[in-house]
Backbone as numpy.savetxt, mean C-alpha at the origin, in Angstrom:
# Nx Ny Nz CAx CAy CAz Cx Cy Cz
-24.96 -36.91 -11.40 -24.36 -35.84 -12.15 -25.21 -35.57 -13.38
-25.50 -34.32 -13.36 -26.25 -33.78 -14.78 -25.71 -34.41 -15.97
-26.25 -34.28 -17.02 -25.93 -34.81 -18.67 -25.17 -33.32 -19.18
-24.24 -33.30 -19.26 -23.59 -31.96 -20.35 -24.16 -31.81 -21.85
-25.24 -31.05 -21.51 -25.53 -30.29 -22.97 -25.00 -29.22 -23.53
-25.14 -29.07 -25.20 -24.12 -28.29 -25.85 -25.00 -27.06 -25.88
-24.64 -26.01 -25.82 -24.74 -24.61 -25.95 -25.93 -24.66 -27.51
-27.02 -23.67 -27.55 -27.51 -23.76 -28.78 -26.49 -22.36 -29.30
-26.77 -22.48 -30.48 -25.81 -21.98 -31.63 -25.91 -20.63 -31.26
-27.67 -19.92 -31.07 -27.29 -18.41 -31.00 -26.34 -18.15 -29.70
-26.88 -18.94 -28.82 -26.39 -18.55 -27.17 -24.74 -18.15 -27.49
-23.96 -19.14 -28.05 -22.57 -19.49 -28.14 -22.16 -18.29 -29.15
-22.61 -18.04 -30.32 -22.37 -16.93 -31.22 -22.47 -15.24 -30.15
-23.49 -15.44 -29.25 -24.02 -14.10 -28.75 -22.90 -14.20 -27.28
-22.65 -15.39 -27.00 -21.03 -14.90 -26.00 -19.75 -15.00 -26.47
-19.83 -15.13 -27.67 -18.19 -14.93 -27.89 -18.51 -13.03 -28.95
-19.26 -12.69 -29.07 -19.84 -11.60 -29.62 -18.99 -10.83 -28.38
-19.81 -11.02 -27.29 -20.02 -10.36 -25.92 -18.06 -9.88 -25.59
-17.79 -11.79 -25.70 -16.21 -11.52 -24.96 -15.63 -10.72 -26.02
-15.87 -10.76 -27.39 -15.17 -10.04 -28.40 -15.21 -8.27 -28.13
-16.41 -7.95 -28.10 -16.60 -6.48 -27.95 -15.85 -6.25 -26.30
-15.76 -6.74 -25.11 -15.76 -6.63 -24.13 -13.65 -6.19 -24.14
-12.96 -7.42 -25.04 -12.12 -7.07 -25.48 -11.46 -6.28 -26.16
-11.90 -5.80 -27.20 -11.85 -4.58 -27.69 -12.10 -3.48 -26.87
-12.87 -3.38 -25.92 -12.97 -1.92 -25.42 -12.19 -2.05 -24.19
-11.60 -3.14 -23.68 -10.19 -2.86 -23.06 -9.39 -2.61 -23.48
-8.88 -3.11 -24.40 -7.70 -2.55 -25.81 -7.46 -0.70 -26.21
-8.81 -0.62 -25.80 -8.78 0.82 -26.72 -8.39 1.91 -25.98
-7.67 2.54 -26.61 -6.83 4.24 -26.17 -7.57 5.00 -25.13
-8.66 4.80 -25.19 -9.80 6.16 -24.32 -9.31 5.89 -22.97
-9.87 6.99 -22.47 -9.27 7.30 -21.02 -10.31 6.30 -20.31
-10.10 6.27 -18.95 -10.69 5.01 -18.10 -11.46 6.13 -17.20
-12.54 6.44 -17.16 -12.97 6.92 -16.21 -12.32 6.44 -14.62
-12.54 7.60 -14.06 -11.58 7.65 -12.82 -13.05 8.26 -11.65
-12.34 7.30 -10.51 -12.71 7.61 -8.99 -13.91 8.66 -8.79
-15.11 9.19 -8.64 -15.75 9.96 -8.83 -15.81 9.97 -6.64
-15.91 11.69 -6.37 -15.33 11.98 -5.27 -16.54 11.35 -4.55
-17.29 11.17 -5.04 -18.51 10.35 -4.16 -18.04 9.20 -3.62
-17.46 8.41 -4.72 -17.23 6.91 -4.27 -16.03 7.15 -2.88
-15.04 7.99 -3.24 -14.03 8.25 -2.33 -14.14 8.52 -1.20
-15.36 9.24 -1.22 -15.78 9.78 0.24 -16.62 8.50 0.42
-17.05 7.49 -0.06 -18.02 6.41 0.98 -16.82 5.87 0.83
-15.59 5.46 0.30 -14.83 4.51 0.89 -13.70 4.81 2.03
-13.81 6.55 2.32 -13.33 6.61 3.54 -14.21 6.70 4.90
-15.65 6.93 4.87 -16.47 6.64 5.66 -16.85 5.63 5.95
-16.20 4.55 4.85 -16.38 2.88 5.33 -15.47 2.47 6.35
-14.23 2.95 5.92 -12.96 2.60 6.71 -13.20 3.39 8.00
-13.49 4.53 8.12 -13.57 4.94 9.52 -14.55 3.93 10.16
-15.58 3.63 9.73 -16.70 3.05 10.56 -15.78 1.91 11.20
-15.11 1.46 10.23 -14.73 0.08 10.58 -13.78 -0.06 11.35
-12.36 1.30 11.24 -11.68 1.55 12.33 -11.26 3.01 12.52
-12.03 3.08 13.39 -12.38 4.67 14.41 -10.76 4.97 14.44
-10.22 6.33 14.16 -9.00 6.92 14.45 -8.27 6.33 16.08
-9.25 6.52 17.13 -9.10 5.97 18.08 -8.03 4.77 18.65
-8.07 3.55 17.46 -7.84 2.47 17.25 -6.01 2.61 16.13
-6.64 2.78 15.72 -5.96 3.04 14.32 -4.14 3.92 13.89
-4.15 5.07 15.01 -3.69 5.89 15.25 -2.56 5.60 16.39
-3.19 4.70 17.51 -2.46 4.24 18.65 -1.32 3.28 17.72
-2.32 2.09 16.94 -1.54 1.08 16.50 -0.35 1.46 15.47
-0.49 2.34 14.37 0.22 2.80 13.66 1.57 3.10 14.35
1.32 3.99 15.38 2.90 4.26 16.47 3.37 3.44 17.07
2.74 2.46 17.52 3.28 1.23 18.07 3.68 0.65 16.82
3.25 0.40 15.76 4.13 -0.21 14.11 5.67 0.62 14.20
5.61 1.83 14.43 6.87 2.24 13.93 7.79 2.33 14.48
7.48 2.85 16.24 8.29 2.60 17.63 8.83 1.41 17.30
8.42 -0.27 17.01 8.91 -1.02 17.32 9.35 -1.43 15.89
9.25 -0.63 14.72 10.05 -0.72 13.51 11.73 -0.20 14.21
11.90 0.76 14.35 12.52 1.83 15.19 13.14 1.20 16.14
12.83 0.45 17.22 13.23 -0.05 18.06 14.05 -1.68 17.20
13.78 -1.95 16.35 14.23 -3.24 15.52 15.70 -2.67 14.94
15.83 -1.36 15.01 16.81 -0.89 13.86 18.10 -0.25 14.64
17.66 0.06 15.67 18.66 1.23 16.68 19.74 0.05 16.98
19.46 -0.93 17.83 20.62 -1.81 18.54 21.36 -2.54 17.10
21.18 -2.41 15.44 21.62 -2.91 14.63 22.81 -1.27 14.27
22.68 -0.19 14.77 23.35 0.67 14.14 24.97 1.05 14.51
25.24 0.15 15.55 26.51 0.03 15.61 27.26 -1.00 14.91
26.67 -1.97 14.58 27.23 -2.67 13.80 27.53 -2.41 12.12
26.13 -1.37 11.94 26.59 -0.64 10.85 27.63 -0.04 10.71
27.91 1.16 11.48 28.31 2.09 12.35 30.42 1.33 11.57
30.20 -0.35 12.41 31.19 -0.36 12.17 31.75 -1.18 10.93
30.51 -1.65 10.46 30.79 -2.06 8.76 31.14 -0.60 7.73
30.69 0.13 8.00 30.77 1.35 7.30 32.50 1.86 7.38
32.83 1.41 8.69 34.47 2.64 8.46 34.35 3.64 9.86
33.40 3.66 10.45 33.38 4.81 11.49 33.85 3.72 12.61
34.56 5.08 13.33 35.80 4.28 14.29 35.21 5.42 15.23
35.07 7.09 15.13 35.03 7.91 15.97 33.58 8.06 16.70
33.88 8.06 18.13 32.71 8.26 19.28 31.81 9.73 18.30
32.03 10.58 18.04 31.67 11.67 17.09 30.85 11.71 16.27
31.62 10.49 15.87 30.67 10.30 13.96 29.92 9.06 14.62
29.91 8.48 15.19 28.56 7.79 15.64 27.51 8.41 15.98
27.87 9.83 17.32 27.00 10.19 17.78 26.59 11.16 17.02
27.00 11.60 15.59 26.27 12.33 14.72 25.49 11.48 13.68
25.85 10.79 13.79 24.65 9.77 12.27 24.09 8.86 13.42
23.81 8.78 14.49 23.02 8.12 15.46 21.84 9.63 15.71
22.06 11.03 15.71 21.45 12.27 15.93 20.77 12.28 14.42
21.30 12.04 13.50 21.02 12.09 11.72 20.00 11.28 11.76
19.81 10.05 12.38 18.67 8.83 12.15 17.92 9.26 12.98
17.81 9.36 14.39 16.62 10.23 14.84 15.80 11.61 14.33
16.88 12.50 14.05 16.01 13.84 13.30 14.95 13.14 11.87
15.80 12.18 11.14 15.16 11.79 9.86 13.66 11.12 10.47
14.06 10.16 11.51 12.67 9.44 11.89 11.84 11.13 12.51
12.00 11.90 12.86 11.36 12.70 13.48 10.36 13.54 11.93
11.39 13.92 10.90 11.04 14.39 10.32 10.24 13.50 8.90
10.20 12.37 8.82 9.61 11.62 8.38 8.61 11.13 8.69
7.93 10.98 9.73 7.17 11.02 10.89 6.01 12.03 10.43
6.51 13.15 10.74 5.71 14.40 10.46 5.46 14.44 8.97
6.10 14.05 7.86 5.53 14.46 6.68 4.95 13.13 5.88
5.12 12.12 6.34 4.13 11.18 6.30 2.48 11.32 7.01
2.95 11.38 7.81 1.61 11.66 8.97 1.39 10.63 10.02
């Protein structure tokens, strides 16, 4: 194991200098420069490279089908924690949760 030597004086003065200023200009009010559309566009040309729509697109629907499919055989039991007794009002808030997945679907993407 090496011998632990002490820092010479400027070194130690010139990094706590460093962490001092480095701190301060996190502290401070100014705006943070933001995302420049260059970087945005190589970090969605990264992600495609890495997974082609192809891939990506299949799996996503299979995520939600079987989100979807996790939730349907639980909605009668809602159905009857809630107070609904009528064949009616099931089969309208059972029609209400499909249109919503339909239309949620679409404005998500």
């Amino acid at each position: 194991m090496a011998p632990r030597t002490e820092p010479e004086s400027d070194d130690f003065v010139d990094d706590v200098a460093t962490l001092t200023t480095a701190a301060q200009n996190k502290n401070s009010t100014a705006p943070r420069p933001s995302h420049s559309e260059t970087d945005i566009t190589e970090t969605k040309e990264k992600w495609n490279a890495a997974v082609p729509p192809t891939v990506s697109l299949p799996l996503l629907v299979m995520i939600d089908m079987f989100a979807v499919a996790l939730v349907v055989p639980l909605l009668h039991q809602y159905y009857r924690t809630a107070g609904v007794t009528s064949a009616n009002q099931r089969e309208l808030l059972s029609s209400l949760f499909s249109s919503s997945q339909i239309c949620g679907g679409l404005i998500i993407g």
